[in-house]
N, C-alpha and C positions, 0 to 999 in steps of 0.2 A: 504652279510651275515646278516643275520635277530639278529642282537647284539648290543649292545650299542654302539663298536666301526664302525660297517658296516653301522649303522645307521648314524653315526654321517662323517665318511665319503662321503657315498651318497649324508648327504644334503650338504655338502663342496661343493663336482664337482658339481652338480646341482645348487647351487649359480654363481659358479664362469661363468659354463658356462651359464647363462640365462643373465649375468651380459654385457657375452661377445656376446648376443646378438641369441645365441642358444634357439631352442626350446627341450625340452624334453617330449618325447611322453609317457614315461612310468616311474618310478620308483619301481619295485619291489623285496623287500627282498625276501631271498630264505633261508631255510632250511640248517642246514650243515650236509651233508653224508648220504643223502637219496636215494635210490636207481634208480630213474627215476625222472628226470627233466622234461620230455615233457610238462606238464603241463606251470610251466615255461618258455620255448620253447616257446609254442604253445601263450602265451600270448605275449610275446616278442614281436614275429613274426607279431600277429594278430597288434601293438599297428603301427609298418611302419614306425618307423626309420630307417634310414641311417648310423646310428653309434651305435655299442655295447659297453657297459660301463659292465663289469661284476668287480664290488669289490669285490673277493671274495678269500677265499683260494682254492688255486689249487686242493690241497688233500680233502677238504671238500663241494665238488661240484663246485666250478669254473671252473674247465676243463672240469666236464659234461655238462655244460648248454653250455659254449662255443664251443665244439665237436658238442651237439646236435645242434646248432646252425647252423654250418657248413654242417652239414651231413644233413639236411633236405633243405637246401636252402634259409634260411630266412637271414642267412647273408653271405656276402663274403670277402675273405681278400683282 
């Protein structure tokens, strides 16, 4: 979530896990309660991670980026 608190949680995980020896391919905020995420998506996708990290609220796009995630194939559970 593109906020002070989304922010400031991203760069938490993103410490901890680089810390732990993790690489991160992508970090990008998102908008909340926008109607189409592909864009998002499609960045995700293109960056080729192995692991989705969505902090985000459910009701205000987190379940769309995640759905859209799933539904195209860029990740699997």
């Amino acid at each position: 979530t593109n906020n002070d608190y989304g922010k400031g949680l991203a760069d938490s995980i993103e410490s901890n896990f680089t810390a732990g020896g993790g690489t991160i391919t992508i970090n990008a905020a998102h908008e909340e309660g926008k109607g189409d995420y592909s864009a998002e998506v499609a960045a995700l996708a293109q960056a080729g991670g192995d692991i989705l990290i969505v902090a985000g609220y459910l009701d205000q796009g987190g379940k769309a980026i995640i759905q859209g995630s799933l539904d195209t194939g860029a990740f699997d559970i």
